[in-house]
C-alpha positions as CSV (number, residue, x, y, z in Angstrom):
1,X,27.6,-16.2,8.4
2,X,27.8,-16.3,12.5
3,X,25.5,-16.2,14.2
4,X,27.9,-16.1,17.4
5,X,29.1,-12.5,19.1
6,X,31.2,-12.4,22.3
7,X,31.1,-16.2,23.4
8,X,27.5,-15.9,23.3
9,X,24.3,-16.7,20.0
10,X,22.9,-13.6,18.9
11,X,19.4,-14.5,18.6
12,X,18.3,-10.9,17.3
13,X,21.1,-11.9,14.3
14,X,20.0,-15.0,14.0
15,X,15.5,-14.1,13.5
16,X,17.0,-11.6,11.1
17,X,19.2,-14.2,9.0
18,X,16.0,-16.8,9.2
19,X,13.8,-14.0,8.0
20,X,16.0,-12.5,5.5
21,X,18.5,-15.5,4.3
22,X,16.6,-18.9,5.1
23,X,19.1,-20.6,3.1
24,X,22.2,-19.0,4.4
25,X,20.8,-20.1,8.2
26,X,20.1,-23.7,7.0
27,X,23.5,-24.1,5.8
28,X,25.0,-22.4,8.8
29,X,22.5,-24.3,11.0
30,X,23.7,-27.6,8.8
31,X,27.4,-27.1,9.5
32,X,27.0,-26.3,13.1
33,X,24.7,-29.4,13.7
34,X,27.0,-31.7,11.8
35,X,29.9,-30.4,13.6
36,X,28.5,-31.1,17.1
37,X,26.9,-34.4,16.1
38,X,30.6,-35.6,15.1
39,X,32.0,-34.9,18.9
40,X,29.6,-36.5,20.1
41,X,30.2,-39.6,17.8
42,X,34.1,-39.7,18.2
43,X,33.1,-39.6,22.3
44,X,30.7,-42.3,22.3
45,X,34.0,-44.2,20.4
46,X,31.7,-44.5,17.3
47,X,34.8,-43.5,15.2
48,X,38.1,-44.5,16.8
49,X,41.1,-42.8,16.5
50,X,43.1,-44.0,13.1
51,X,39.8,-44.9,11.7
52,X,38.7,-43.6,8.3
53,X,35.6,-41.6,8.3
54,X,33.2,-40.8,5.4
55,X,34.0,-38.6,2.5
56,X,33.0,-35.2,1.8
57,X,30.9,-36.8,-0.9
58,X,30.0,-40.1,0.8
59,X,28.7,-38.1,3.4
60,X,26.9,-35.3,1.7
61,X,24.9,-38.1,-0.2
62,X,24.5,-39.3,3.0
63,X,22.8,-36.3,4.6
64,X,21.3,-35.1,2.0
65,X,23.3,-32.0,1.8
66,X,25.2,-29.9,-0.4
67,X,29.2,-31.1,-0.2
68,X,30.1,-27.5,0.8
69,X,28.7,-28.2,4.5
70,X,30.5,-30.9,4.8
71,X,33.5,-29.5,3.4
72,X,33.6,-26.4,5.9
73,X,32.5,-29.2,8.6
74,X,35.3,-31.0,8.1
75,X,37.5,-28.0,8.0
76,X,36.6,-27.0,11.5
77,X,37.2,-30.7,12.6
78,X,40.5,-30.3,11.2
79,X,41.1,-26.5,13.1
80,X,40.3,-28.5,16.0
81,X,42.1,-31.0,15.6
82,X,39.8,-33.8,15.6
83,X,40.5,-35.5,12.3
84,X,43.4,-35.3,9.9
85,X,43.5,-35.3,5.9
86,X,45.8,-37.8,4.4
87,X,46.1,-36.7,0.8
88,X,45.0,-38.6,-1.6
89,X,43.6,-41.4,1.1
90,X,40.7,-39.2,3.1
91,X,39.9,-38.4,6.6
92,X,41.0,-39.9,9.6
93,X,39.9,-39.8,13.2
94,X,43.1,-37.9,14.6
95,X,44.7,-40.0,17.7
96,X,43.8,-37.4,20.4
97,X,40.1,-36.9,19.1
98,X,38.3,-37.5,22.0
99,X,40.2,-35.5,24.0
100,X,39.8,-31.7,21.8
101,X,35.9,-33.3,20.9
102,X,35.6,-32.7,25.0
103,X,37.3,-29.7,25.2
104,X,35.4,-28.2,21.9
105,X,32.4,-30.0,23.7
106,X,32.9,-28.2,26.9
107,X,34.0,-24.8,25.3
108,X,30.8,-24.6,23.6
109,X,28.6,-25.5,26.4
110,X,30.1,-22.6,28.3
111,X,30.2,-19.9,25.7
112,X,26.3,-21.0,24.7
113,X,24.6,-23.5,26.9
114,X,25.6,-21.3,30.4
115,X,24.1,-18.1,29.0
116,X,21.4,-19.7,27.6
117,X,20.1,-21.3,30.3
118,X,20.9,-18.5,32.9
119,X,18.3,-16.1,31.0
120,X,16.2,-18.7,31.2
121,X,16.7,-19.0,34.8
122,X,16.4,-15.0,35.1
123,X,13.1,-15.5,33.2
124,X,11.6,-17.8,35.0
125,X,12.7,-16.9,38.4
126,X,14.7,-19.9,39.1
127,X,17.7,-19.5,41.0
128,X,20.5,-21.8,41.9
129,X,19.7,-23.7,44.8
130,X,16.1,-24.6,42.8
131,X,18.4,-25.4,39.8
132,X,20.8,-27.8,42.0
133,X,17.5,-29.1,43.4
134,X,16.5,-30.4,39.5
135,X,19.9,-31.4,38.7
136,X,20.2,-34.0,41.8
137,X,17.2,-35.8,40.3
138,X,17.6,-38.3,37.8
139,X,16.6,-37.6,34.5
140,X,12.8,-37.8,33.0
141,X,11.8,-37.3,36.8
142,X,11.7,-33.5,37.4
143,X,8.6,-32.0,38.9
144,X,7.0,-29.4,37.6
């Protein structure tokens, strides 16, 4: 299930999937959150390149969820090119990770941060020079 249509979430998709398949939205929810939480590890250089990272069982202990998440996690880290299988040994932190976790990072913050926040912006009247205005503050210090 995807929840994502032309670069952008489909929020009227995704209230109908919560209402009428809770479970099919966790697990989507699942894989999508343990994908982005795994660029965000190999960019903080929690898990070097080489290194070998937790198995699809290891992991779904782990979490506390069903092995299938994991395994379509891991198969999108592979599409991306972000870890490698070595048969029979596991997975392994591919040598350029950091590099395609920034691009995936970057690709998705276009495709559904920008939008996202622009209709928030169009909501609540904000425009860009009020936006560049919060963003030249430091962090925890906007006013309201």
């Amino acid at each position: 299930m995807d929840f994502v249509h032309d670069g952008s979430l489909d929020l009227k998709l995704l209230f109908k999937a919560v209402i009428a398949e809770p479970s099919a939205f966790a697990a989507w929810f699942a894989r999508r959150h343990l994908f982005k939480t795994t660029l965000v590890i190999v960019l903080e250089g929690d898990w070097q390149a080489g290194e070998r990272i937790p198995s699809i069982r290891e992991l779904a202990v782990e979490l506390g969820v069903n092995p299938n998440t994991v395994t379509r996690s891991y198969q999108v880290l592979l599409d991306w090119g972000i870890v490698v299988n070595q048969r029979g040994r596991g997975y392994f932190v591919n040598e350029r990770a950091a590099e395609r976790a920034l691009t995936a990072m970057r690709e998705d913050f276009v495709r559904e941060e920008v939008p996202r926040i622009n209709r928030a912006m169009q909501v609540l009247g904000i425009g860009i020079d009020e936006l560049a205005g919060f963003l030249d503050q430091p962090t925890g210090e906007q006013e309201t």
